[in-house]
Structures are given as C-alpha cells and as structure tokens.
N, C-alpha and C positions, 0 to 999 in steps of 0.2 A: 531406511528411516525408521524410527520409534515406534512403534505401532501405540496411540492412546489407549487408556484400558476400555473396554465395550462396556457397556452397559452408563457410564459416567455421560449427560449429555452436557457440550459447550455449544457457546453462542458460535456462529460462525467468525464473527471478531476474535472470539478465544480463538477457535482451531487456526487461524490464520497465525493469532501470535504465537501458541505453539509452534506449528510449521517454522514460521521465520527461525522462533529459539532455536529448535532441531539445527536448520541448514547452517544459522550461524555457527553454532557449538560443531558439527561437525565437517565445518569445511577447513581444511588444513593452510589452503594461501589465502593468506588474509585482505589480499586485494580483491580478493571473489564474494568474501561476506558483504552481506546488505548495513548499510552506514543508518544511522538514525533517518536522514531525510528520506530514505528510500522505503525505510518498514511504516514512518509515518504516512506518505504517497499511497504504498500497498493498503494500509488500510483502510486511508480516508476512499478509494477505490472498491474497495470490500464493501464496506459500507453504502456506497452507492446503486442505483436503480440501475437495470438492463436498459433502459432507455437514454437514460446519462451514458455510462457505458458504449453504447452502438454510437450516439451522438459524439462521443469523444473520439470511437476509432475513427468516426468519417472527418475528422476537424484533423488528426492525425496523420491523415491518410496513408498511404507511402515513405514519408517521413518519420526519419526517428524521433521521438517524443523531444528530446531537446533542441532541434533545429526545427521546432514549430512556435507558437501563440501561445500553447499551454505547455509547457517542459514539465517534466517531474518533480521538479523543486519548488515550483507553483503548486501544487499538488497539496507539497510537506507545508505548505503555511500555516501556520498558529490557527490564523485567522477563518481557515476552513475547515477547521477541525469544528466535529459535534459539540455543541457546549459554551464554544466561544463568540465572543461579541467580534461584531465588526468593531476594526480601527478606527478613529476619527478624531483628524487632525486639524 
C-alpha cells in the first residue's frame, strides 16, 4: 500500500478515503473493488461512535450483515449520511 507522506495530518474520514482510493486503484479483478454503496457504508461507519459500533456488532451478531435488520446498504443511505435531512413523505 501507498505509504501517506508524514508530517501531512488527515481527518480520519480522509485516511479512510484514501485507503478505499489506494485498494480500489490497486486491485486488479474488478469484482473485488469496493462499489460506491459499500465506501459510502465504510464511512458513514468511520464516522460513527465505539458505542454505535459494539451496538451494531451485537444487533449483527453471527450473521452476515446482509441477512440481518441492518444490511449494508441501509448503511449507504443518502439519508444517514452527515448533513442530510430526513425524508418525508
């Protein structure tokens, strides 16, 4: 992987989308890169508390994230992103 130059500080949201840039740009089968819903997910995740976090792996449990209540793509929604309004219909 890239090593960032030292001394430069990023928000941890930066370094994340670095990272993601990095893996995507260097992964060669392109079935393996991360799709927009999934770097949205990863970050709205980043962004989140250790307490969210521990709360989501126990809601999670043993299951993989998309054969539960909160899949991944619940995750990537517009609507839980930082910034955005709830919908309402």
């Amino acid at each position: 992987m890239e090593e960032v130059s030292r001394g430069t500080r990023f928000s941890e949201q930066q370094l994340l989308g670095e990272i993601i840039t990095t893996f995507n740009k260097n992964e060669e089968l392109k079935h393996l890169k991360l799709p927009s819903d999934e770097i949205k997910a990863l970050k709205f995740l980043g962004a989140r508390s250790t307490v969210f976090i521990d709360r989501l792996t126990l809601m999670w449990g043993q299951e993989q994230p998309a054969n539960t209540a909160i899949p991944m793509n619940l995750l990537a929604e517009d609507w839980l992103q930082d910034g955005m309004s709830l919908p309402v219909y």
